[in-house]
Each structure stands twice: as structure tokens, then as C-alpha cells.
N, CA, C and O atoms as a GROMACS GRO file, in nm:
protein
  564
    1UNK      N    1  -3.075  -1.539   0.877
    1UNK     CA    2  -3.059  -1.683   0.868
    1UNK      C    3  -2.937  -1.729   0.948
    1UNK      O    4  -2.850  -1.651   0.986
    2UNK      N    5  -2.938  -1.881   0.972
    2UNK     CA    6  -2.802  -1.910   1.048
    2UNK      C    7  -2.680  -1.909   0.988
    2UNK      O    8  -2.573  -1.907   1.050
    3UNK      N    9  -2.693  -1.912   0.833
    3UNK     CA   10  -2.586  -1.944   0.776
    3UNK      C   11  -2.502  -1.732   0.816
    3UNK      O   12  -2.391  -1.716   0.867
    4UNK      N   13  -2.542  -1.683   0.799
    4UNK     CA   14  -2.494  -1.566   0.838
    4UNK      C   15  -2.436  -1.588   0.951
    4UNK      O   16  -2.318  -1.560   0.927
    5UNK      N   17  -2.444  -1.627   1.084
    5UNK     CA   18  -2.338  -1.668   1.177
    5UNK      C   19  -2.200  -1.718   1.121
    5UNK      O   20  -2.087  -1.687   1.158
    6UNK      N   21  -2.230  -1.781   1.048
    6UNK     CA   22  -2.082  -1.874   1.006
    6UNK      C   23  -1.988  -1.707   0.928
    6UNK      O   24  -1.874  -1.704   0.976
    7UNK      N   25  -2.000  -1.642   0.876
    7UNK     CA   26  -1.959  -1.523   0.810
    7UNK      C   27  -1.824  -1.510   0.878
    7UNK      O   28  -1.712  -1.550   0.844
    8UNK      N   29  -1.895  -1.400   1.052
    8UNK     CA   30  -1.753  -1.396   1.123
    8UNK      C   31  -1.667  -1.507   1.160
    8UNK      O   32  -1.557  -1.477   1.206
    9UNK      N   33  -1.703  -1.663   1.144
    9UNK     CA   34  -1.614  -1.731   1.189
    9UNK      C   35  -1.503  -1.765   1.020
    9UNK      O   36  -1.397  -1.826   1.004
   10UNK      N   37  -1.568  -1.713   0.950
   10UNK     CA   38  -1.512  -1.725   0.801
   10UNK      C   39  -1.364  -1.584   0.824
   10UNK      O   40  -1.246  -1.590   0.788
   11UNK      N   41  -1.426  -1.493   0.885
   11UNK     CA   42  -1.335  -1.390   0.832
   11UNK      C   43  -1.227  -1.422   0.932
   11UNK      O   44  -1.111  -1.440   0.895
   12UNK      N   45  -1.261  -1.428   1.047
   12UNK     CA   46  -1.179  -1.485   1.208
   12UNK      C   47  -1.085  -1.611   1.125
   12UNK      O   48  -0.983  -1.627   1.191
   13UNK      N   49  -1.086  -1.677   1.040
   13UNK     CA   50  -0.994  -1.784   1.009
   13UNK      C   51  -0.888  -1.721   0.860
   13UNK      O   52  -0.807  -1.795   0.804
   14UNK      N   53  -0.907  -1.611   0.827
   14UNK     CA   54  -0.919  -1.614   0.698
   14UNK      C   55  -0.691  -1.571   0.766
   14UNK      O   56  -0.653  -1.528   0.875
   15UNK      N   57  -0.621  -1.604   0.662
   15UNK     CA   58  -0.443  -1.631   0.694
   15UNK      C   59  -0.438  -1.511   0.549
   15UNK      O   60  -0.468  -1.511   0.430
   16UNK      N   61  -0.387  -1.428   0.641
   16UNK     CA   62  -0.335  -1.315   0.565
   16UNK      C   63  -0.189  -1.339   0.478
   16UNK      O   64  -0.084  -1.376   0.531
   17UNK      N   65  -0.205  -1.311   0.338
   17UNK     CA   66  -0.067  -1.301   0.256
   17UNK      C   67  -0.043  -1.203   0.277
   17UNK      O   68  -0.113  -1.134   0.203
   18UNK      N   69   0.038  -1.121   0.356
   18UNK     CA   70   0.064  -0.981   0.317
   18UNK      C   71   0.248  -0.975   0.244
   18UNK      O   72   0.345  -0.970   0.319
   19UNK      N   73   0.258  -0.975   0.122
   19UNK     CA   74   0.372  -0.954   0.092
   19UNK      C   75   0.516  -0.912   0.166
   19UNK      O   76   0.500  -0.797   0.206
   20UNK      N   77   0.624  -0.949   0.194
   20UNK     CA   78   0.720  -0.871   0.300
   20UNK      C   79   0.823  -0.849   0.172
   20UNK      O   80   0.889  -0.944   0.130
   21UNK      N   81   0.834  -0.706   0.108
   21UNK     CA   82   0.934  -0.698   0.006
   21UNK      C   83   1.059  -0.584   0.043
   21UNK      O   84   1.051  -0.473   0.094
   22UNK      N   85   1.165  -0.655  -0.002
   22UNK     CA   86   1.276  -0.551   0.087
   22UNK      C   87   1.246  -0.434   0.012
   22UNK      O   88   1.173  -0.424  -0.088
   23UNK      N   89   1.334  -0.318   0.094
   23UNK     CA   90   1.409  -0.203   0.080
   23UNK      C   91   1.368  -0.127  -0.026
   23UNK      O   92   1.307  -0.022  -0.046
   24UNK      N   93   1.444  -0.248  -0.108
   24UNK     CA   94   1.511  -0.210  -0.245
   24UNK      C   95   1.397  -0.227  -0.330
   24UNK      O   96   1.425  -0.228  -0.450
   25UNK      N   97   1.305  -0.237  -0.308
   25UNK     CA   98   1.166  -0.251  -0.410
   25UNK      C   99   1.160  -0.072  -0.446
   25UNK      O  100   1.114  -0.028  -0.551
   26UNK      N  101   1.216   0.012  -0.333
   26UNK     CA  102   1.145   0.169  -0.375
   26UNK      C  103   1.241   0.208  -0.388
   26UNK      O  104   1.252   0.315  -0.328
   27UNK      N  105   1.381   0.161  -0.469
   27UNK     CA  106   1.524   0.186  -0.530
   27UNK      C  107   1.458   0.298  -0.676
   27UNK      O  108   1.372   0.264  -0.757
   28UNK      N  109   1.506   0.384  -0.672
   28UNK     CA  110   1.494   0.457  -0.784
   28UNK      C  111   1.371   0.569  -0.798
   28UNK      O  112   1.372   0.652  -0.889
   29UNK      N  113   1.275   0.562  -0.706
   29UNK     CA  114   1.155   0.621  -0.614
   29UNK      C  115   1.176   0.733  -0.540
   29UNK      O  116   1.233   0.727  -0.431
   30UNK      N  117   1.121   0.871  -0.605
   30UNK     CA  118   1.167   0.976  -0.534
   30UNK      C  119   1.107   0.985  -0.403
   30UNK      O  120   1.053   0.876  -0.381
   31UNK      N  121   1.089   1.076  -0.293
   31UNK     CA  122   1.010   1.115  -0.200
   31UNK      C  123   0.871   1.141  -0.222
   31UNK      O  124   0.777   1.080  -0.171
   32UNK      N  125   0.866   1.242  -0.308
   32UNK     CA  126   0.729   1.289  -0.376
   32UNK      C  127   0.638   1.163  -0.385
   32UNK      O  128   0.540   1.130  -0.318
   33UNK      N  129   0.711   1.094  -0.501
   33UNK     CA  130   0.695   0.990  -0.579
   33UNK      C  131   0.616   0.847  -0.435
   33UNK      O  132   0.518   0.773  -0.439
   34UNK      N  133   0.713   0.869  -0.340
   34UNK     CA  134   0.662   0.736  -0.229
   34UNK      C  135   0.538   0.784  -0.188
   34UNK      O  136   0.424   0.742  -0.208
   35UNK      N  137   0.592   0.910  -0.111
   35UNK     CA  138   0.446   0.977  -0.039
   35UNK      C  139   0.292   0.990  -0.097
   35UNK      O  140   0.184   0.963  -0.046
   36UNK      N  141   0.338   1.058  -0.258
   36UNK     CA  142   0.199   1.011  -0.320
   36UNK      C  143   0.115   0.876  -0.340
   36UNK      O  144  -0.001   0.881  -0.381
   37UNK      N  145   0.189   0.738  -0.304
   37UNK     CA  146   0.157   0.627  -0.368
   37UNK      C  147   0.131   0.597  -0.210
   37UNK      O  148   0.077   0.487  -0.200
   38UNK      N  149   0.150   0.657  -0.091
   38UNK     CA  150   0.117   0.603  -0.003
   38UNK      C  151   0.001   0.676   0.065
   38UNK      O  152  -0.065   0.629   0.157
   39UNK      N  153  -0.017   0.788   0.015
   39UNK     CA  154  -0.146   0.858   0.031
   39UNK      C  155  -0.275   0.779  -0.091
   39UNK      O  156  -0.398   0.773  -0.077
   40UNK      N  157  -0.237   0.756  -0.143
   40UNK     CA  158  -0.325   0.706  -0.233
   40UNK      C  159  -0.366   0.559  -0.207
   40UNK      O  160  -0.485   0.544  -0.232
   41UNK      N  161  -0.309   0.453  -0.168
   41UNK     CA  162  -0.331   0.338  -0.065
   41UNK      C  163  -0.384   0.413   0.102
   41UNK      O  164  -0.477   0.349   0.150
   42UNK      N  165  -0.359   0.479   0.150
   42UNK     CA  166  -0.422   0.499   0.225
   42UNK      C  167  -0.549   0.520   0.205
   42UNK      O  168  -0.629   0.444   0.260
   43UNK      N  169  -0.590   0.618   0.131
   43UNK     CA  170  -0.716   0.664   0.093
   43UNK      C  171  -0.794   0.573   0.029
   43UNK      O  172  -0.916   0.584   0.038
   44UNK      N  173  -0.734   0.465  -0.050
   44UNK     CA  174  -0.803   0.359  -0.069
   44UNK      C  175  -0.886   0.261   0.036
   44UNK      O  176  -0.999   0.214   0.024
   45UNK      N  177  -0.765   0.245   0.172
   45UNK     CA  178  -0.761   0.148   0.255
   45UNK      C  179  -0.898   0.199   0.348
   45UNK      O  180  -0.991   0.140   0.404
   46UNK      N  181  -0.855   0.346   0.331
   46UNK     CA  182  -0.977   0.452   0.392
   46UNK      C  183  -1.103   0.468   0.372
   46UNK      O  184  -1.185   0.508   0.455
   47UNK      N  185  -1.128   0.428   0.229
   47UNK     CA  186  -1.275   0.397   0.209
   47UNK      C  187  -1.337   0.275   0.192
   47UNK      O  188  -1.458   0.255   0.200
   48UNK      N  189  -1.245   0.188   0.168
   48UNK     CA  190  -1.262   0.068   0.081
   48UNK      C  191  -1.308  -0.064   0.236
   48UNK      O  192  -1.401  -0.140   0.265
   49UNK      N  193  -1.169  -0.022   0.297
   49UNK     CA  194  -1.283  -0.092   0.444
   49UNK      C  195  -1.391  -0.063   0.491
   49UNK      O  196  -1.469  -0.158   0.499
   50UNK      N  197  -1.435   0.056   0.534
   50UNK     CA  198  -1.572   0.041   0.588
   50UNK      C  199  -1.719  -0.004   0.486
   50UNK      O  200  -1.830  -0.049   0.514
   51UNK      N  201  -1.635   0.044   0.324
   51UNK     CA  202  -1.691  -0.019   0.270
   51UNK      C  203  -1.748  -0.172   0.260
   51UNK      O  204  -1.861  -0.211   0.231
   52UNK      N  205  -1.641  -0.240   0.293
   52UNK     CA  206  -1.665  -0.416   0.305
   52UNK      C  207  -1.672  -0.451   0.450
   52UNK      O  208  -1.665  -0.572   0.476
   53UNK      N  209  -1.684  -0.363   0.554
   53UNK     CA  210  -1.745  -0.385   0.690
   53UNK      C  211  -1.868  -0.384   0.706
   53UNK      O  212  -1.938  -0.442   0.789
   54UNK      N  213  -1.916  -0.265   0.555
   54UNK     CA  214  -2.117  -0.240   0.575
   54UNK      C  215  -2.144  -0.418   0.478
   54UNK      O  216  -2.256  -0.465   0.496
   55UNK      N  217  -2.075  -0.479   0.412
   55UNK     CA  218  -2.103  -0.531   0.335
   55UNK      C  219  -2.086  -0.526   0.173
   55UNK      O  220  -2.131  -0.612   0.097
   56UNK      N  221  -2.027  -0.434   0.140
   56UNK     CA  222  -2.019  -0.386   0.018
   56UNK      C  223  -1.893  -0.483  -0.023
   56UNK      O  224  -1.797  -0.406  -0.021
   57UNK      N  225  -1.864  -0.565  -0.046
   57UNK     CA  226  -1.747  -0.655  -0.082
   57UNK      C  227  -1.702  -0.618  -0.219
   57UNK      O  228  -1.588  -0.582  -0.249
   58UNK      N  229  -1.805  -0.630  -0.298
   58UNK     CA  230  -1.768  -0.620  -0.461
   58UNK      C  231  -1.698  -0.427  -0.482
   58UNK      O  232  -1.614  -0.376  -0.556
   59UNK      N  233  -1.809  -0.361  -0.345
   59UNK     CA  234  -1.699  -0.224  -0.432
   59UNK      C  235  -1.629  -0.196  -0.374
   59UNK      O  236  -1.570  -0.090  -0.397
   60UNK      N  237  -1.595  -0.283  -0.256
   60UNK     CA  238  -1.470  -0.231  -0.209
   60UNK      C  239  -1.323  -0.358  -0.295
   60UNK      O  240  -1.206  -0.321  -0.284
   61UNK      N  241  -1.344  -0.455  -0.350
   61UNK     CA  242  -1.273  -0.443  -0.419
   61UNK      C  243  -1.293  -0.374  -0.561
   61UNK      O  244  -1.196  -0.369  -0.637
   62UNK      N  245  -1.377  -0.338  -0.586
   62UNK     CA  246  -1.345  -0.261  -0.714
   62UNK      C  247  -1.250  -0.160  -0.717
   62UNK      O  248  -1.152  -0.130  -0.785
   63UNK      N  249  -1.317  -0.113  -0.608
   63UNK     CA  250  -1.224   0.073  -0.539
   63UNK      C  251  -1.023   0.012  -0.507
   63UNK      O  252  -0.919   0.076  -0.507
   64UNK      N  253  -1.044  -0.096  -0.492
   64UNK     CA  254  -0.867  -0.138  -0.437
   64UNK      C  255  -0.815  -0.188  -0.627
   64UNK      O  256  -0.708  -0.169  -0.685
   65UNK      N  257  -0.905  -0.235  -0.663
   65UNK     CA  258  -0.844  -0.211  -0.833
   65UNK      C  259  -0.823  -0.139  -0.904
   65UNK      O  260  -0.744  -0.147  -0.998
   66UNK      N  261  -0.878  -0.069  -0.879
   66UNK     CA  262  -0.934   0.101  -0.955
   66UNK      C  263  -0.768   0.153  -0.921
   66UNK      O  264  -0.677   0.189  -0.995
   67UNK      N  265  -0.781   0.137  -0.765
   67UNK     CA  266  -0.671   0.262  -0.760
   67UNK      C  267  -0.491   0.134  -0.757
   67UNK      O  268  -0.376   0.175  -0.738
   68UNK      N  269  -0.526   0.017  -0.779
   68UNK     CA  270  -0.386  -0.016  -0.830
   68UNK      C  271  -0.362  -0.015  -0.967
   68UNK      O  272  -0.255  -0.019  -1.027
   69UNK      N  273  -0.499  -0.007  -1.016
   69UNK     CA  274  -0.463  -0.016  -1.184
   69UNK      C  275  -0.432   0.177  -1.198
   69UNK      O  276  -0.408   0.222  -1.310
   70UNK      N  277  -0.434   0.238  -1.120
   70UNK     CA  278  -0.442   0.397  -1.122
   70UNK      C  279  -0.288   0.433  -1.098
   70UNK      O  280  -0.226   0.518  -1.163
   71UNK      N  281  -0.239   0.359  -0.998
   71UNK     CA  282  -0.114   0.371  -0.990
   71UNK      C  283  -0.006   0.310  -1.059
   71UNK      O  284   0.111   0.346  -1.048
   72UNK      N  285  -0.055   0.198  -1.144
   72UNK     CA  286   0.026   0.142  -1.236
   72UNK      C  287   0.037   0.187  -1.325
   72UNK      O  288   0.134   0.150  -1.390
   73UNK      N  289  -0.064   0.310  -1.394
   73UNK     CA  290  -0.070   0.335  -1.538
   73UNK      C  291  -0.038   0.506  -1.488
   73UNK      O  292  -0.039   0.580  -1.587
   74UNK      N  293  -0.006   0.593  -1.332
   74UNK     CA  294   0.052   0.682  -1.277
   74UNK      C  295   0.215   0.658  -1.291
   74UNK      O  296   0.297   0.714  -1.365
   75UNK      N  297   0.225   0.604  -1.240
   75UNK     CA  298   0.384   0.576  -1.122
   75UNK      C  299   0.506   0.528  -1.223
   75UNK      O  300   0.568   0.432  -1.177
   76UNK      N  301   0.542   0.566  -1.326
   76UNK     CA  302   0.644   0.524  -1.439
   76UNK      C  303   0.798   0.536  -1.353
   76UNK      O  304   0.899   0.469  -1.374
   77UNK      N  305   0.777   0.644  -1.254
   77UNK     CA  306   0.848   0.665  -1.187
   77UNK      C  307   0.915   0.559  -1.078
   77UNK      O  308   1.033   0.558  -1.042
   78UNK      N  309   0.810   0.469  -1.034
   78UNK     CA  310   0.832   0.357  -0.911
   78UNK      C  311   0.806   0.252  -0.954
   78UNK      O  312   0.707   0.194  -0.911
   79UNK      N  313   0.904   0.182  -1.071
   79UNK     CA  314   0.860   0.070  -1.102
   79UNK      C  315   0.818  -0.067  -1.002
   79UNK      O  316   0.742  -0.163  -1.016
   80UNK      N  317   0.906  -0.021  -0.901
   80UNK     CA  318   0.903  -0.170  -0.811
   80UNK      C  319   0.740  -0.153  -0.742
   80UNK      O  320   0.668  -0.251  -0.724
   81UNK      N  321   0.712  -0.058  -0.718
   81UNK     CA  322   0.538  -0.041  -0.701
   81UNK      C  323   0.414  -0.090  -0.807
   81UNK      O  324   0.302  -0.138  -0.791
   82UNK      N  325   0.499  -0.052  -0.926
   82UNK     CA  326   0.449  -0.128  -1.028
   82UNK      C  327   0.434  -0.266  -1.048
   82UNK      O  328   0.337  -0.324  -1.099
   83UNK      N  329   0.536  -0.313  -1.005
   83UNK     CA  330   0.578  -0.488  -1.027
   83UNK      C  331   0.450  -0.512  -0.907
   83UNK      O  332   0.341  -0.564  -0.933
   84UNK      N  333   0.490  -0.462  -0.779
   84UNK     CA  334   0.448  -0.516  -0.648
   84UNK      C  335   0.289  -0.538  -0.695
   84UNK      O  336   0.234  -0.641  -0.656
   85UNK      N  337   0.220  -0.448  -0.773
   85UNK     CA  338   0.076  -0.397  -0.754
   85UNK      C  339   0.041  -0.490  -0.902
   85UNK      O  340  -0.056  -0.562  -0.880
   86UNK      N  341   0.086  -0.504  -1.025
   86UNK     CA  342   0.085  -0.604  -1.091
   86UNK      C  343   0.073  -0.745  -1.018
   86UNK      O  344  -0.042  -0.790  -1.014
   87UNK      N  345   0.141  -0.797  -0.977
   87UNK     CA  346   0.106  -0.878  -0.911
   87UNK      C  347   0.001  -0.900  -0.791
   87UNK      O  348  -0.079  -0.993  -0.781
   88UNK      N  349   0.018  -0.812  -0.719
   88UNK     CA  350  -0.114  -0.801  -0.663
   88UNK      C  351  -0.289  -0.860  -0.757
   88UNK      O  352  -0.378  -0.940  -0.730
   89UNK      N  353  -0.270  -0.795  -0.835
   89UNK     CA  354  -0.384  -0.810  -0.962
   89UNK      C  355  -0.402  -0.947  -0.998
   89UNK      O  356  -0.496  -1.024  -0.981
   90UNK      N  357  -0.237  -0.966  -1.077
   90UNK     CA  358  -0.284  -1.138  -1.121
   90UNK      C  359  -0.284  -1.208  -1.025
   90UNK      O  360  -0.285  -1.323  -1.068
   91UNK      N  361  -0.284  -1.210  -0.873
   91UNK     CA  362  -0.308  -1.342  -0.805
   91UNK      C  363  -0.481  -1.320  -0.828
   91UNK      O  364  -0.552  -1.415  -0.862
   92UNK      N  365  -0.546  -1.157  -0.800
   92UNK     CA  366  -0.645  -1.156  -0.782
   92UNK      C  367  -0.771  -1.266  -0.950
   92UNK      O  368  -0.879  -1.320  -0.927
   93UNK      N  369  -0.698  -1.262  -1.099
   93UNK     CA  370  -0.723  -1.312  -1.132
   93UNK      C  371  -0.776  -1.471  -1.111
   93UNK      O  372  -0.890  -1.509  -1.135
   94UNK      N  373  -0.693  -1.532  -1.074
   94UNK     CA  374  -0.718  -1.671  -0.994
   94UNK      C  375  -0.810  -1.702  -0.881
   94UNK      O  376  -0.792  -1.797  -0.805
   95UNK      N  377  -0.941  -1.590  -0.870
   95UNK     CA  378  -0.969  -1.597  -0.715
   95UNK      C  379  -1.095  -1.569  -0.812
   95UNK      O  380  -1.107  -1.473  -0.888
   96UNK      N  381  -1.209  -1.701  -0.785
   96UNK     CA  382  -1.387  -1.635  -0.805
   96UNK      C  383  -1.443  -1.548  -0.711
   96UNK      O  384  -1.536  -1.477  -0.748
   97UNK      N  385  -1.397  -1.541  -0.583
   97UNK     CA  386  -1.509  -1.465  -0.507
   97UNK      C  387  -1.424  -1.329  -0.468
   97UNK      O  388  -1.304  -1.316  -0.440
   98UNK      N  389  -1.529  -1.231  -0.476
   98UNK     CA  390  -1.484  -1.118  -0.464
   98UNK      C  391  -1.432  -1.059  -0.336
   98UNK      O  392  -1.370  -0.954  -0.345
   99UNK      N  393  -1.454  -1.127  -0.188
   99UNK     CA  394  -1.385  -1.129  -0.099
   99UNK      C  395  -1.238  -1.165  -0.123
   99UNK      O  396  -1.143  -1.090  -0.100
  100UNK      N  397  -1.229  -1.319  -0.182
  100UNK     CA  398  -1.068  -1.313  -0.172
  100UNK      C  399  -1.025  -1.245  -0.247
  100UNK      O  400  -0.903  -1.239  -0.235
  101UNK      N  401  -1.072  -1.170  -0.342
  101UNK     CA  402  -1.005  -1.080  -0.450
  101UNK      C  403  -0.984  -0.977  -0.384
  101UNK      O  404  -0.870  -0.936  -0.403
  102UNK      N  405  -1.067  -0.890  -0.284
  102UNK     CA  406  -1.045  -0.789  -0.181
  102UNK      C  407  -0.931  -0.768  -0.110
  102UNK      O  408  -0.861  -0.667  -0.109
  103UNK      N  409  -0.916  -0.873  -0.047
  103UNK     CA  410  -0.841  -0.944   0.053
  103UNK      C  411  -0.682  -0.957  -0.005
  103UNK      O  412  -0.579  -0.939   0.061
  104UNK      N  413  -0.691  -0.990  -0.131
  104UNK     CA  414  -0.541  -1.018  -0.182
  104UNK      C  415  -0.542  -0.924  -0.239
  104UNK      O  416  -0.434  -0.928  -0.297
  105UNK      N  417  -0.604  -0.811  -0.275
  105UNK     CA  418  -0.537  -0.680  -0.292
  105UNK      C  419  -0.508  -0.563  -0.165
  105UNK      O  420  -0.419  -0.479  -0.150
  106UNK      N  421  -0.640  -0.605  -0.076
  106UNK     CA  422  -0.581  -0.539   0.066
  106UNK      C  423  -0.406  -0.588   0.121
  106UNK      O  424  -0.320  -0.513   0.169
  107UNK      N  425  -0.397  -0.717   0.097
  107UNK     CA  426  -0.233  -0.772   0.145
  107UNK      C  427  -0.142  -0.716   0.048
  107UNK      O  428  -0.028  -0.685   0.084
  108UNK      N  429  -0.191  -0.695  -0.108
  108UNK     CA  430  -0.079  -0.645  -0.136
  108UNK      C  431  -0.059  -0.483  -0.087
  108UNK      O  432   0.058  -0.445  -0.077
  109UNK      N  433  -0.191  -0.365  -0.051
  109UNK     CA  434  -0.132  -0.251  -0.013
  109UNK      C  435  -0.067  -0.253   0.121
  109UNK      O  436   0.026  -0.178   0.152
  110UNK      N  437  -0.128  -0.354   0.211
  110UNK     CA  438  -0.039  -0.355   0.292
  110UNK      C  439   0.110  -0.372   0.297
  110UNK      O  440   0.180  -0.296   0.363
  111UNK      N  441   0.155  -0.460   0.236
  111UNK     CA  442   0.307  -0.514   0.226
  111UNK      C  443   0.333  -0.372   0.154
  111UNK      O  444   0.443  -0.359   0.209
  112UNK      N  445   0.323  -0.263   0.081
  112UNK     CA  446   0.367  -0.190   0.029
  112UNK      C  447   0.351  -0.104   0.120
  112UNK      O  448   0.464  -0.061   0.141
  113UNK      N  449   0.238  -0.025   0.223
  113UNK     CA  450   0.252   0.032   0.301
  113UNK      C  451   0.347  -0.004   0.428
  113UNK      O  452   0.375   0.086   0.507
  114UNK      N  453   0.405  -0.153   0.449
  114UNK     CA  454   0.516  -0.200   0.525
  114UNK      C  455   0.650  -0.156   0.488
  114UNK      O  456   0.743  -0.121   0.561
  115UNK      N  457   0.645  -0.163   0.366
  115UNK     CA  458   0.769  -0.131   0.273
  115UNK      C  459   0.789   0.014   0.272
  115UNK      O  460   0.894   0.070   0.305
  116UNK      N  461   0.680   0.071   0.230
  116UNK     CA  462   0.702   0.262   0.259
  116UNK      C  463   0.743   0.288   0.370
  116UNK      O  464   0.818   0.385   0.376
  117UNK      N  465   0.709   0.208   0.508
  117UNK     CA  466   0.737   0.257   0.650
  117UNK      C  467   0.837   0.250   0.698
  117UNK      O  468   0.882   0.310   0.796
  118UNK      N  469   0.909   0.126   0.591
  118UNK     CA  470   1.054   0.110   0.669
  118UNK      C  471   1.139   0.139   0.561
  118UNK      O  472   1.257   0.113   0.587
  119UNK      N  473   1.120   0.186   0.445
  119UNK     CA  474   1.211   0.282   0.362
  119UNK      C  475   1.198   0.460   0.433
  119UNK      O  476   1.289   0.542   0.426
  120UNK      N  477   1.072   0.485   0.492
  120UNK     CA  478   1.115   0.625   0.522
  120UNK      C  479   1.182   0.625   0.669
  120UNK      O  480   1.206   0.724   0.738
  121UNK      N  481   1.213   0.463   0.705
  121UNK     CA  482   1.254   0.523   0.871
  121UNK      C  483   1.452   0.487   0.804
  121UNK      O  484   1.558   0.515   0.859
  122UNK      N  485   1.426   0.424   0.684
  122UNK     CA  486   1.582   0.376   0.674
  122UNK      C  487   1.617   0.553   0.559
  122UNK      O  488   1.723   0.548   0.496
  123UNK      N  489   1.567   0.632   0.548
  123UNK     CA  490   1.608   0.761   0.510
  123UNK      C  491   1.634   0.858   0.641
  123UNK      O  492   1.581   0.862   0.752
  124UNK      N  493   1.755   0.949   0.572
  124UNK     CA  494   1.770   1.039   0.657
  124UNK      C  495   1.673   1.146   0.654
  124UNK      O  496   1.626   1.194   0.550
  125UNK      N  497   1.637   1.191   0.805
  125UNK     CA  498   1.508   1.286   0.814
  125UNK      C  499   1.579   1.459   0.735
  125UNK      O  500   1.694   1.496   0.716
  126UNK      N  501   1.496   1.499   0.719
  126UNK     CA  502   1.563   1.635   0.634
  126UNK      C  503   1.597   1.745   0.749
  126UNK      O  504   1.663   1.841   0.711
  127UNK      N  505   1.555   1.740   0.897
  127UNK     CA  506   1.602   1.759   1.030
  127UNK      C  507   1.726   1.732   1.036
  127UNK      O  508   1.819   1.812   1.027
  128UNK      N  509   1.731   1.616   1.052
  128UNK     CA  510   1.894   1.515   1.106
  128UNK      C  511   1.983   1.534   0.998
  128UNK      O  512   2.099   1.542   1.039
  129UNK      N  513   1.971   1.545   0.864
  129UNK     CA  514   2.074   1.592   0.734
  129UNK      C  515   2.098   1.754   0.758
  129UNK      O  516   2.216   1.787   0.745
  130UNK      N  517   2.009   1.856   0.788
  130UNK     CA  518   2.035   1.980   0.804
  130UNK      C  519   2.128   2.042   0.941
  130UNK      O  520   2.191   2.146   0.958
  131UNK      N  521   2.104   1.925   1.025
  131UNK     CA  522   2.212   1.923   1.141
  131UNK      C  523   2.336   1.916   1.107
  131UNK      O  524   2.416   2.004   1.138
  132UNK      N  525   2.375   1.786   1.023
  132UNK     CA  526   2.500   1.742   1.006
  132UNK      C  527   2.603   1.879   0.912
  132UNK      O  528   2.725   1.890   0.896
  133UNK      N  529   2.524   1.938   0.882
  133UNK     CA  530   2.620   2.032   0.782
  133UNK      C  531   2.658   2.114   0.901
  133UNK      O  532   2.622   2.117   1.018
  134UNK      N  533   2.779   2.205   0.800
  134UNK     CA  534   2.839   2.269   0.926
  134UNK      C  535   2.761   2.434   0.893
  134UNK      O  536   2.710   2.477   0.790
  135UNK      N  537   2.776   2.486   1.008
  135UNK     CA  538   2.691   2.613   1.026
  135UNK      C  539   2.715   2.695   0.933
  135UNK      O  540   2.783   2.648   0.841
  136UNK      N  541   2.685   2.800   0.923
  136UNK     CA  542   2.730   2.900   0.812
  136UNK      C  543   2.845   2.990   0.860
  136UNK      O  544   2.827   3.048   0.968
  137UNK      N  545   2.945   3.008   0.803
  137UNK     CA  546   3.052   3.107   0.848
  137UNK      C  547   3.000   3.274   0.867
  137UNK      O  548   2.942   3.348   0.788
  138UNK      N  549   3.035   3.289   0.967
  138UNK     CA  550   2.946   3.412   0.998
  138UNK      C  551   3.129   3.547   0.993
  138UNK      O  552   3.224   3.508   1.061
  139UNK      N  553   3.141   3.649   0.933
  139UNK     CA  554   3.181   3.774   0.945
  139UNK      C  555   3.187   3.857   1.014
  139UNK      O  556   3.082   3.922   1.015
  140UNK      N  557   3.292   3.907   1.106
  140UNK     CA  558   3.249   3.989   1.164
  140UNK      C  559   3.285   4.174   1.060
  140UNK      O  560   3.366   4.171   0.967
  141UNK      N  561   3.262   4.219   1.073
  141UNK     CA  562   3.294   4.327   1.049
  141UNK      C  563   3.356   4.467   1.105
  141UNK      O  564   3.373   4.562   1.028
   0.00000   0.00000   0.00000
């Protein structure tokens, strides 16, 4: 039908929220602790799009709830992931159609995958810290 044309000019307009949260959101957040929560948004982001590219809208947001409500009731450890992904949720409350509900949980993993990227470039690499020490005192005998 024609109304199916109008679709891509729907998604082509659609103004991304993607959260921008400092630094300090992954204050208290081990390494382990980031890397797992960002493998796990990935793997979300990983199925959950091509999912809503074939059309599947409703399970690909299901699959982006699933795994923020997975990491909220995981991650005791990263509260500010907690807060971030809570919220994520209740905007999604306020939203009837299951696209924008998609959509505003895709922006919130994004802003958190923004936030992981520039907390691991503002850490020292475990390379560049193993440099800085001084060598080992060596004996001669």
C-alpha cells in the first residue's frame, strides 16, 4: 500500500534523544563491572536492530527491556547505570507506540555506550600504568 512509503520518511525525521551523561555517572564502577554492562548493550543493540529493520518493532523493544530491566536487577555494583537505565524505562512508560518505546530505549543504550567510551579513554591503559613503574632492580652476583 502507499501508506507504507510514508514509513521511511517517518524514520528519516525521527530527532534522536540520546542522553549525554558525564564521567562521573560510572564513579564507583569497577572495570569488570563496565565491560560487562557494555557487552551486554552491545549484544542487545546486536540483535535487537536487525530485529526492527526486518520489522519486528515490538521484539525488538521487548529484547532492549528485557536486558535493561536485566541489568538493573544485575548491576548493584553500577548504580549510575542503574539510575541511567531506570530512566530510560520510565520515559518509555509515557510512549503508546512501540517504536518510540524502542527508540527511547535504543538512546538510552546509546548515551551509556557514549559514556563507557569516554570513561575507558579517560582511564589509564594497564600498558601505559605498567610503563610508568620503575623496572625491577636487577642483582648482579
Amino acid at each position: 500500500p502507499l501508506s507504507a512509503l510514508d514509513a521511511p520518511r517517518l524514520r528519516a525525521s525521527r530527532v534522536r534523544q540520546v542522553p549525554q551523561h558525564p564521567v562521573g555517572l560510572l564513579d564507583g564502577c569497577a572495570m569488570p563491572a563496565v565491560e560487562a554492562v557494555a557487552a551486554l548493550l552491545g549484544q542487545a543493540i546486536n540483535v535487537g536492530a536487525p530485529a526492527y529493520n526486518r520489522g519486528d518493532v515490538e521484539g525488538c523493544y521487548r529484547l532492549y527491556a528485557h536486558t535493561a530491566e536485566q541489568l538493573i536487577d544485575e548491576r548493584d555494583d553500577c548504580p549510575g547505570v542503574q539510575r541511567a537505565l531506570r530512566d530510560g524505562l520510565l520515559r518509555c512508560e509515557g510512549l503508546l507506540d512501540a517504536e518510540d518505546r524502542a527508540w527511547a530505549l535504543r538512546d538510552t543504550f546509546d548515551g551509556l555506550m557514549d559514556v563507557i567510551g569516554r570513561w575507558r579513554q579517560s582511564r589509564p591503559s594497564s600498558l601505559a600504568s605498567s610503563q610508568k613503574r620503575s623496572p625491577p632492580k636487577t642483582y648482579l652476583n
